[in-house]
Backbone as ProteinMPNN parsed JSONL, in Angstrom:
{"seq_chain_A": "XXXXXXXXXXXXXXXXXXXXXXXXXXXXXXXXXXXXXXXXXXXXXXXXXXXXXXXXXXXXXXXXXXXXXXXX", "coords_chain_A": {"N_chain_A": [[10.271, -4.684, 8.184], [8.777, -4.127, 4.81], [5.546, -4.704, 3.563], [4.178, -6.026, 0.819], [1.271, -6.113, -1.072], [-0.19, -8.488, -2.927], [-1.86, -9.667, -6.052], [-3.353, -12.702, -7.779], [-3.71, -13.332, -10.711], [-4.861, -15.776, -11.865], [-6.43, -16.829, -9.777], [-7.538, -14.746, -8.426], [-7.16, -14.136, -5.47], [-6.183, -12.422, -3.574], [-3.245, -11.249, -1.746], [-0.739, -11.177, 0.609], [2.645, -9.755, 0.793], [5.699, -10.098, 3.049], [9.08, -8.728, 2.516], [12.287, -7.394, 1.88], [13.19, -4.208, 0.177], [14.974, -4.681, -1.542], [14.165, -7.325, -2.909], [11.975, -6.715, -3.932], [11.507, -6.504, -6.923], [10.767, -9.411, -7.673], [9.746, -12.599, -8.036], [6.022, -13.138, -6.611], [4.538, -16.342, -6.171], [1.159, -17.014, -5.68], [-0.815, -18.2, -2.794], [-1.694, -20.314, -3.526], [-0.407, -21.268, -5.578], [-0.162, -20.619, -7.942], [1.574, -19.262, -10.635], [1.283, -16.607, -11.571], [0.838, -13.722, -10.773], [0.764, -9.96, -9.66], [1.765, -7.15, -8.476], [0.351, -5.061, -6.259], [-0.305, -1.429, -6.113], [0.083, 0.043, -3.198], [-1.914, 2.1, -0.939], [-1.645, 4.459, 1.555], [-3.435, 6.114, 4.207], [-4.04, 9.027, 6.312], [-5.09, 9.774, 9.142], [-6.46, 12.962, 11.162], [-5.902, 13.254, 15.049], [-5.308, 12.792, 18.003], [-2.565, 14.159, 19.998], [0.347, 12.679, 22.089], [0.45, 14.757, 23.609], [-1.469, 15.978, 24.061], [-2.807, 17.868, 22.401], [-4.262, 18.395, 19.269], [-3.088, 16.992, 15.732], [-2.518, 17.261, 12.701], [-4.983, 17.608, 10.481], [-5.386, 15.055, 7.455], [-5.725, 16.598, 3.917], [-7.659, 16.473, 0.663], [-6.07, 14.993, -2.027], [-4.345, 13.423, -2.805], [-1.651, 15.061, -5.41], [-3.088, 16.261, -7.935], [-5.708, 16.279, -6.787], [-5.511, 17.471, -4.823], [-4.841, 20.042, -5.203], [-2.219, 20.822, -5.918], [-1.065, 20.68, -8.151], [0.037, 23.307, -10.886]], "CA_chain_A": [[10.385, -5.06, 6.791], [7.553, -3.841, 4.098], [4.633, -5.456, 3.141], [3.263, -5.543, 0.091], [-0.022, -6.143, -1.282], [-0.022, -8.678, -4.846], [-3.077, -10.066, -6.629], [-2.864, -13.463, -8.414], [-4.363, -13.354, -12.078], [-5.54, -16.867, -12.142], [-7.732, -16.959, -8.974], [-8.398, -13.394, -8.06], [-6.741, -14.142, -4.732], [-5.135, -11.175, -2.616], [-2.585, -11.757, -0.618], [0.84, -9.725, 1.533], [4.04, -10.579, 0.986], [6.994, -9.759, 3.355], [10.272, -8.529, 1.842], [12.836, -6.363, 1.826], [12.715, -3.742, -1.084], [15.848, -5.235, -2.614], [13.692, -8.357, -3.492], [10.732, -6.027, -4.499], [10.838, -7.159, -8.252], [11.221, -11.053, -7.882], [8.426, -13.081, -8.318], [5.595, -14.093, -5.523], [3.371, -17.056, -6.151], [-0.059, -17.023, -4.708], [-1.085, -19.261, -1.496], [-2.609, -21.595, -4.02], [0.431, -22.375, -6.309], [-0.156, -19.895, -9.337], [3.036, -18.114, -10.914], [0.739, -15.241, -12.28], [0.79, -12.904, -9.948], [0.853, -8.757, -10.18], [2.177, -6.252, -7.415], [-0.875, -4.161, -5.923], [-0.352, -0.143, -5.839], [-0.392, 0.559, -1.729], [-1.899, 3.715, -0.244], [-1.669, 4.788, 3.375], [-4.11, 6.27, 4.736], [-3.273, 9.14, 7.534], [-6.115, 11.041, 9.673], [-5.819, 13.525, 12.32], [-5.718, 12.571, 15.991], [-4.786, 13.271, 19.351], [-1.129, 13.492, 20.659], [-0.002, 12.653, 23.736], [0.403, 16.034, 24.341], [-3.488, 16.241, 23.898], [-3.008, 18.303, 21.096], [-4.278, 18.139, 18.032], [-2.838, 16.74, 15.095], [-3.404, 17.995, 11.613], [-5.615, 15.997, 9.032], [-4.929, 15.349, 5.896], [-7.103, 16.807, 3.05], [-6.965, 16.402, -0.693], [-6.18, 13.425, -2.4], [-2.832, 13.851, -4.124], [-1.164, 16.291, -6.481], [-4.197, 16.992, -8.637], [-6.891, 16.431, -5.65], [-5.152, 18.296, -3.137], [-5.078, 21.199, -5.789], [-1.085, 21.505, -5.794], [-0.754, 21.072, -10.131], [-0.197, 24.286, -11.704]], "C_chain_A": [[9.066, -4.709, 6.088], [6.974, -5.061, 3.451], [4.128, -5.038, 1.553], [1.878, -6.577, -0.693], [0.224, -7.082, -3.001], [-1.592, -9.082, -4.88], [-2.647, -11.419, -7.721], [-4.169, -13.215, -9.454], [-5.529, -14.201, -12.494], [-6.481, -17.02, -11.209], [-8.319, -16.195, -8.402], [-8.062, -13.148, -6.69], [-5.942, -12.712, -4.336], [-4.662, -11.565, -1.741], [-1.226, -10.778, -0.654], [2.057, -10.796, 1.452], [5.205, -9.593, 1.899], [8.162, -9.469, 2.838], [11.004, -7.498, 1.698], [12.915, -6.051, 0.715], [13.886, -4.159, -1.983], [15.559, -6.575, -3.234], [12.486, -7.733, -3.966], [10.76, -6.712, -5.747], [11.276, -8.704, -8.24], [9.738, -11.717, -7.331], [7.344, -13.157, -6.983], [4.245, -14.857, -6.068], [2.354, -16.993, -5.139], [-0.196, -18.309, -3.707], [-1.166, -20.559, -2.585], [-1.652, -22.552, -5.176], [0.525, -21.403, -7.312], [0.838, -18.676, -9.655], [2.34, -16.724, -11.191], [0.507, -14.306, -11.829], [1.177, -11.003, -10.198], [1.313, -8.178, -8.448], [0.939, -5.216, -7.518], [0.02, -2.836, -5.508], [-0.871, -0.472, -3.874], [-0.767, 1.705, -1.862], [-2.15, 3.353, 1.329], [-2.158, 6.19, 3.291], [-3.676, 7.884, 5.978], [-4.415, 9.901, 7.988], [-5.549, 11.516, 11.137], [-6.063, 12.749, 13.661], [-5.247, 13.413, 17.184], [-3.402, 13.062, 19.741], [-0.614, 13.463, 21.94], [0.1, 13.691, 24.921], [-0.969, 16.628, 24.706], [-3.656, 17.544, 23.274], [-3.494, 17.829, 19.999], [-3.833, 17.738, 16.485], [-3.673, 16.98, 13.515], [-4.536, 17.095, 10.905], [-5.19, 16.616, 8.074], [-6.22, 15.568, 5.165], [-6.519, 16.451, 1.632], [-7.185, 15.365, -1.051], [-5.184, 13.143, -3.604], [-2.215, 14.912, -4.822], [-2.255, 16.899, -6.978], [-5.811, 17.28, -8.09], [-6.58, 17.176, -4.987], [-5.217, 19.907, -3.967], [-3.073, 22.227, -6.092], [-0.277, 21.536, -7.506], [-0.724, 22.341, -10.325], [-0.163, 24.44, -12.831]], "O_chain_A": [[8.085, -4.991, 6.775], [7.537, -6.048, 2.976], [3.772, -3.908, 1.222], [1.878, -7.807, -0.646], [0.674, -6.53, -4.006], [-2.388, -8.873, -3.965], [-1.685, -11.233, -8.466], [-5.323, -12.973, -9.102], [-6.578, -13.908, -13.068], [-7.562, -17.385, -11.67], [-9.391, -16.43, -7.845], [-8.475, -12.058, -6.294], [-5.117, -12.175, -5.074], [-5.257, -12.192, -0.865], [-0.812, -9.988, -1.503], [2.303, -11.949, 1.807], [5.536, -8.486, 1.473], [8.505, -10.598, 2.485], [10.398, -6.488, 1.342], [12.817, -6.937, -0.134], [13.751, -3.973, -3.192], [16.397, -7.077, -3.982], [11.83, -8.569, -4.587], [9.975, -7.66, -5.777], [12.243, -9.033, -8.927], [8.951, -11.343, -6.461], [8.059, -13.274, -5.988], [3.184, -14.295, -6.341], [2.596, -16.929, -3.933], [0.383, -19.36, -3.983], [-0.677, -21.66, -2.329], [-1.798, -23.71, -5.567], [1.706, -21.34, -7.652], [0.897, -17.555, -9.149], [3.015, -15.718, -10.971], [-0.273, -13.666, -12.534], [2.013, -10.829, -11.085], [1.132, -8.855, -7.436], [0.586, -4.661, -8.559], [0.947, -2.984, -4.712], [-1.883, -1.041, -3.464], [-0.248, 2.466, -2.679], [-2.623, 2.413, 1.968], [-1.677, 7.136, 2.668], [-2.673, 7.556, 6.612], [-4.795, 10.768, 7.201], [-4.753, 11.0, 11.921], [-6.432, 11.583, 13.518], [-4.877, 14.586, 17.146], [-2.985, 11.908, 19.839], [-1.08, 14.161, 22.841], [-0.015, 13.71, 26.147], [-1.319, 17.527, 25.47], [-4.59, 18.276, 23.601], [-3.121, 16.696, 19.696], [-4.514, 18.475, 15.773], [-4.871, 16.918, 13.239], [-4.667, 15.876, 11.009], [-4.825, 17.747, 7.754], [-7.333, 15.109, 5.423], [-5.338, 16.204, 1.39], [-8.147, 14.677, -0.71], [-5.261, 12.801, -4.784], [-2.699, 15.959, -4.391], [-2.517, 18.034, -6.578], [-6.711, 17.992, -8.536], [-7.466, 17.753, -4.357], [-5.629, 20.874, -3.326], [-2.761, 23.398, -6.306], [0.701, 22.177, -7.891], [-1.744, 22.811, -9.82], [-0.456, 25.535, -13.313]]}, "name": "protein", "num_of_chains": 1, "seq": "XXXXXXXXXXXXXXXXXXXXXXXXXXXXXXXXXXXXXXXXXXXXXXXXXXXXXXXXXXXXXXXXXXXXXXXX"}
Protein backbone atom coordinates (compact mmCIF):
# COMPACT_ATOMS: atom_id res chain seq x y z
CA UNK A 1 0.00 0.00 0.00
CA UNK A 2 1.62 3.70 -0.68
CA UNK A 3 2.87 5.97 1.63
CA UNK A 4 2.62 9.31 1.54
CA UNK A 5 4.40 12.10 2.96
CA UNK A 6 1.81 15.28 4.49
CA UNK A 7 2.91 18.34 6.46
CA UNK A 8 0.56 19.86 9.08
CA UNK A 9 0.22 23.79 8.73
CA UNK A 10 -0.33 24.48 12.33
CA UNK A 11 2.75 22.76 13.88
CA UNK A 12 5.17 22.21 11.08
CA UNK A 13 4.96 18.51 11.88
CA UNK A 14 5.82 15.83 9.07
CA UNK A 15 4.40 12.86 9.12
CA UNK A 16 3.43 9.29 6.51
CA UNK A 17 0.28 8.25 6.03
CA UNK A 18 -0.73 4.73 4.74
CA UNK A 19 -3.49 4.46 2.12
CA UNK A 20 -4.64 3.20 -0.77
CA UNK A 21 -4.70 5.76 -3.73
CA UNK A 22 -8.49 5.62 -3.83
CA UNK A 23 -8.45 7.48 -0.41
CA UNK A 24 -5.54 9.75 -1.69
CA UNK A 25 -7.71 13.01 -1.51
CA UNK A 26 -9.48 12.57 1.97
CA UNK A 27 -8.28 14.34 4.72
CA UNK A 28 -5.23 13.27 7.26
CA UNK A 29 -4.96 14.95 10.61
CA UNK A 30 -1.58 15.33 12.12
CA UNK A 31 -0.31 13.06 15.21
CA UNK A 32 -1.15 16.05 17.33
CA UNK A 33 -4.90 16.60 16.46
CA UNK A 34 -4.69 19.49 13.76
CA UNK A 35 -7.18 19.30 10.66
CA UNK A 36 -4.73 21.55 8.57
CA UNK A 37 -2.80 19.44 6.94
CA UNK A 38 -1.22 19.53 3.10
CA UNK A 39 -0.04 16.42 0.95
CA UNK A 40 3.92 16.54 0.46
CA UNK A 41 5.21 16.14 -3.36
CA UNK A 42 7.31 12.54 -3.09
CA UNK A 43 10.47 11.91 -5.10
CA UNK A 44 12.29 8.60 -5.38
CA UNK A 45 15.45 8.56 -5.55
CA UNK A 46 17.18 5.65 -7.86
CA UNK A 47 21.17 5.10 -8.10
CA UNK A 48 23.11 2.59 -9.90
CA UNK A 49 24.21 -0.65 -8.27
CA UNK A 50 25.20 -4.06 -8.51
CA UNK A 51 22.93 -6.97 -9.74
CA UNK A 52 23.00 -10.19 -8.71
CA UNK A 53 24.35 -10.98 -11.80
CA UNK A 54 27.36 -8.73 -10.69
CA UNK A 55 26.63 -6.54 -13.34
CA UNK A 56 26.26 -3.24 -13.40
CA UNK A 57 23.26 -1.33 -13.28
CA UNK A 58 22.74 1.97 -14.97
CA UNK A 59 22.56 5.33 -12.92
CA UNK A 60 20.39 7.76 -13.26
CA UNK A 61 21.52 11.27 -14.42
CA UNK A 62 19.63 14.49 -14.91
CA UNK A 63 17.02 15.67 -12.86
CA UNK A 64 13.78 15.56 -14.82
CA UNK A 65 12.45 16.78 -18.14
CA UNK A 66 14.24 20.11 -18.16
CA UNK A 67 17.45 18.80 -16.04
CA UNK A 68 17.91 15.73 -17.81
CA UNK A 69 17.93 17.96 -21.05
CA UNK A 70 14.85 16.04 -22.75
CA UNK A 71 12.54 19.69 -23.42
CA UNK A 72 12.76 20.74 -26.88
Amino acid sequence: MPRYDHRCRQCGDTFEVTRSITRLDEPAPCPAGHEDTVRLLTTVGVLGGTTSAGSSAPVASGGGCCGGGCCG
